[in-house]
C-alpha positions as YAML, in Angstrom:
chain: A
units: angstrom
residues:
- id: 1
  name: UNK
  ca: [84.78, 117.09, 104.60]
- id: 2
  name: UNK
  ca: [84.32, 116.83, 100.85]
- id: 3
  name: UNK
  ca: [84.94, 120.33, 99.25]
- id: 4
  name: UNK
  ca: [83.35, 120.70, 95.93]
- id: 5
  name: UNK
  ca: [81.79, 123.99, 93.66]
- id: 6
  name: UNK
  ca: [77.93, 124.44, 93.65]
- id: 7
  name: UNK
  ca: [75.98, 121.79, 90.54]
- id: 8
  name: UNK
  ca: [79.16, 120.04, 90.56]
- id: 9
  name: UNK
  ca: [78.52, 116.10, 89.80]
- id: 10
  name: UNK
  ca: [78.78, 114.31, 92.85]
- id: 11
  name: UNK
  ca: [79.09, 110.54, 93.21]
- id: 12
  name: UNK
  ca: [78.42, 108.17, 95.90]
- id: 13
  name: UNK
  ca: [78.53, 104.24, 96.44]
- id: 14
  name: UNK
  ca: [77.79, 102.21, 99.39]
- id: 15
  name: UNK
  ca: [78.89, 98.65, 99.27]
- id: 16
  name: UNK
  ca: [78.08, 95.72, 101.63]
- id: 17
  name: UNK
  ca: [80.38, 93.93, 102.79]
- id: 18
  name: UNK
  ca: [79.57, 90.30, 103.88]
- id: 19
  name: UNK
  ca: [80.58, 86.67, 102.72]
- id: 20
  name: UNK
  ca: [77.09, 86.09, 101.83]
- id: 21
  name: UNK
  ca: [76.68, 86.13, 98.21]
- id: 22
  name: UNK
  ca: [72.87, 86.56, 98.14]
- id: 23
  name: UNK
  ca: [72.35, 90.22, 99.42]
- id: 24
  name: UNK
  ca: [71.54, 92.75, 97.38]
- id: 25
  name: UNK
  ca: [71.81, 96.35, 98.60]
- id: 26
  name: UNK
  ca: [68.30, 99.19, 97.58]
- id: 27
  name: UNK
  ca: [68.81, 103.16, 98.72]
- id: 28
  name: UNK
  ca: [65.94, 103.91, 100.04]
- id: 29
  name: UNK
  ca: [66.19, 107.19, 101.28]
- id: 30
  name: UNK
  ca: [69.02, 110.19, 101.54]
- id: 31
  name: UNK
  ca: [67.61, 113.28, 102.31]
- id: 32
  name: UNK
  ca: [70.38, 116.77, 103.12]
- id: 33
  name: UNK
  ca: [70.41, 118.97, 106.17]
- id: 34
  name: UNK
  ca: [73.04, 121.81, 106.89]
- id: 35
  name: UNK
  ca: [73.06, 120.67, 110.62]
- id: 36
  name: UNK
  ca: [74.91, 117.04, 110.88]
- id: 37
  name: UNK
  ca: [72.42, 116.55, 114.35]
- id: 38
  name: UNK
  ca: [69.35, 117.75, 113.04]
- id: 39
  name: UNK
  ca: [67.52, 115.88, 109.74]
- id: 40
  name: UNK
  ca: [63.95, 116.86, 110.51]
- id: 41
  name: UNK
  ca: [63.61, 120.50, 110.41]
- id: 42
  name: UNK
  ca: [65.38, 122.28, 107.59]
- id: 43
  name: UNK
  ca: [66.22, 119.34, 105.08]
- id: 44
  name: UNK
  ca: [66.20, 118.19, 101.35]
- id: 45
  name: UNK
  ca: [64.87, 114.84, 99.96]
- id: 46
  name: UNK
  ca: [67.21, 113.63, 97.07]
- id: 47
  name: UNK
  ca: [65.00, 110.21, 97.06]
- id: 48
  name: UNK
  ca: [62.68, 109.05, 99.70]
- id: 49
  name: UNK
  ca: [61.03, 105.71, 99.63]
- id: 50
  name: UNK
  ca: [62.59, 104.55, 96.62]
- id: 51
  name: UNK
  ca: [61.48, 107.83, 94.93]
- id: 52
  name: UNK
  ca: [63.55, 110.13, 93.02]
- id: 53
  name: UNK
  ca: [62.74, 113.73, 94.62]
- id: 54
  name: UNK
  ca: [65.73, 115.99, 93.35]
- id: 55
  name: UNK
  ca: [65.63, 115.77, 89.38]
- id: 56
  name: UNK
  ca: [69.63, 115.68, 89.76]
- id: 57
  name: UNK
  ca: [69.54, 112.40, 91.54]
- id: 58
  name: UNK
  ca: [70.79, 109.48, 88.70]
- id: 59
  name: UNK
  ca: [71.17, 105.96, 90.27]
- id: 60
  name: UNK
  ca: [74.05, 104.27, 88.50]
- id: 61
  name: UNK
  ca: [73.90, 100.63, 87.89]
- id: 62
  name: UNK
  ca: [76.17, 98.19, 88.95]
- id: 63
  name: UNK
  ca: [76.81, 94.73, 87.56]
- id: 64
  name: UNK
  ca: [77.69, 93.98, 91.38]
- id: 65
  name: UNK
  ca: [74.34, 93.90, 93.64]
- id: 66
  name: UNK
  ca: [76.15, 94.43, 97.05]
- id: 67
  name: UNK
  ca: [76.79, 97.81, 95.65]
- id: 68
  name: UNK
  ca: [74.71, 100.94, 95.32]
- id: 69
  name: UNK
  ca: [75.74, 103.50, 93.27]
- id: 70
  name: UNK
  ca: [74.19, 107.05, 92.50]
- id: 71
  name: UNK
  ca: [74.90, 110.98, 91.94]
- id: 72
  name: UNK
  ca: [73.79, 114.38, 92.10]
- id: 73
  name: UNK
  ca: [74.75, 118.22, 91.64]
- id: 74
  name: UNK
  ca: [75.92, 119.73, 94.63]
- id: 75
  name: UNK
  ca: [73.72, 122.05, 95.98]
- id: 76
  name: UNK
  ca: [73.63, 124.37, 99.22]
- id: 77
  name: UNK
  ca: [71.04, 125.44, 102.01]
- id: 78
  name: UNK
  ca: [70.79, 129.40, 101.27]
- id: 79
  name: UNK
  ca: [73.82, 131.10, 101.31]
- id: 80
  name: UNK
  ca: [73.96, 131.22, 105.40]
- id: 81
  name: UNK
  ca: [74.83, 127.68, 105.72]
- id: 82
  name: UNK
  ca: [78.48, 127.05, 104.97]
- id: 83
  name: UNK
  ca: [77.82, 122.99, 104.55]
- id: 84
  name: UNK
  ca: [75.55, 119.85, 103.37]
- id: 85
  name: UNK
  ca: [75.34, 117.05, 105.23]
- id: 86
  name: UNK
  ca: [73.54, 113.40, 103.81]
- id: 87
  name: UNK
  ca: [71.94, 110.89, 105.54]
- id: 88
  name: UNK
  ca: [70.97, 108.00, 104.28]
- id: 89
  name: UNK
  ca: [68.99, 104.67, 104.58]
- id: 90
  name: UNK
  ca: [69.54, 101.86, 102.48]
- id: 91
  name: UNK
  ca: [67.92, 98.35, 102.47]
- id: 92
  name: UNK
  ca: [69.86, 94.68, 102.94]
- id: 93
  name: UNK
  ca: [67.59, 92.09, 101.05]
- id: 94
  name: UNK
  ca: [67.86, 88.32, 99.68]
- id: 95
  name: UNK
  ca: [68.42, 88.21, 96.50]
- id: 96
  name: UNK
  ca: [65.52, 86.90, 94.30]
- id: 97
  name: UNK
  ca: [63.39, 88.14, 97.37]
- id: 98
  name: UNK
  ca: [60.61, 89.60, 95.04]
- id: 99
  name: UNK
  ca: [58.16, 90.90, 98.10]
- id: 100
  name: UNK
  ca: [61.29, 92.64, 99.53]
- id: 101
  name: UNK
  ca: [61.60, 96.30, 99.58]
- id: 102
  name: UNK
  ca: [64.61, 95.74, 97.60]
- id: 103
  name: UNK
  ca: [62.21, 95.26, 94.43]
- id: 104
  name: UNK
  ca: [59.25, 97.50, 95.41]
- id: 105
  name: UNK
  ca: [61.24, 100.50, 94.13]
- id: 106
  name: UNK
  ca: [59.23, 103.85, 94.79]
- id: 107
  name: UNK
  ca: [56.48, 103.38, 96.98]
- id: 108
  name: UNK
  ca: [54.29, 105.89, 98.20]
- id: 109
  name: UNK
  ca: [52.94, 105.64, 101.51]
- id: 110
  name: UNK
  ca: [49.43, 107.27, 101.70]
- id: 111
  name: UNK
  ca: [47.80, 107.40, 104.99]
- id: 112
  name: UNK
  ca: [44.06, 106.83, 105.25]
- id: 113
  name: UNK
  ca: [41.60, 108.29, 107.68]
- id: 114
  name: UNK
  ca: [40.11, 105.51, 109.44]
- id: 115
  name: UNK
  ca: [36.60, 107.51, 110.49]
- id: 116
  name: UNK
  ca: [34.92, 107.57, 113.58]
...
């Protein structure tokens, strides 16, 4: 556990470690839940799809592409759930890969009604 005082700063990185020099590493998503089993019923987008949904949420950039790097203020679920937990799901691409969702950035999926 990571103890820290409500709209305190926090920072994250996630780094990739391989020997191949031509990944690149894209959050895609990282959404908050106060149950570490549960991220579909009571939960918080920070960024989903590559979109920014909590205006805290400040990607930092890195001059090394295998790392992503980003923070936020710390927050909490009502004042019944003790903790925050973060999941999150981040995208391996090649680098100079322009169709890969590594370079599509926010993208909004709308779904269409196909008819009868």
């Amino acid at each position: 556990p990571y103890y820290v005082d409500l709209n305190q700063d926090l920072f994250l990185e996630a780094s990739l470690h391989s020997s191949d020099r031509n990944l690149i590493l894209f959050v895609d998503t990282c959404v908050a839940s106060p149950d570490p089993s549960n991220f579909k019923a009571l939960t918080y987008d920070l960024i989903r799809s590559g979109c920014v949904k909590d205006p805290t949420y400040f990607t930092i950039n890195s001059s090394y592409k295998d790392v992503a790097r980003f923070s936020f203020n710390a927050f909490s679920f009502i004042h019944r759930y003790p903790s925050v937990y973060l999941q999150c799901e981040l995208a391996v691409c090649m680098k100079n890969d322009y169709s890969s969702r590594c370079y599509q950035g926010c993208t909004s999926r709308f779904k269409r009604d196909v008819g009868s």
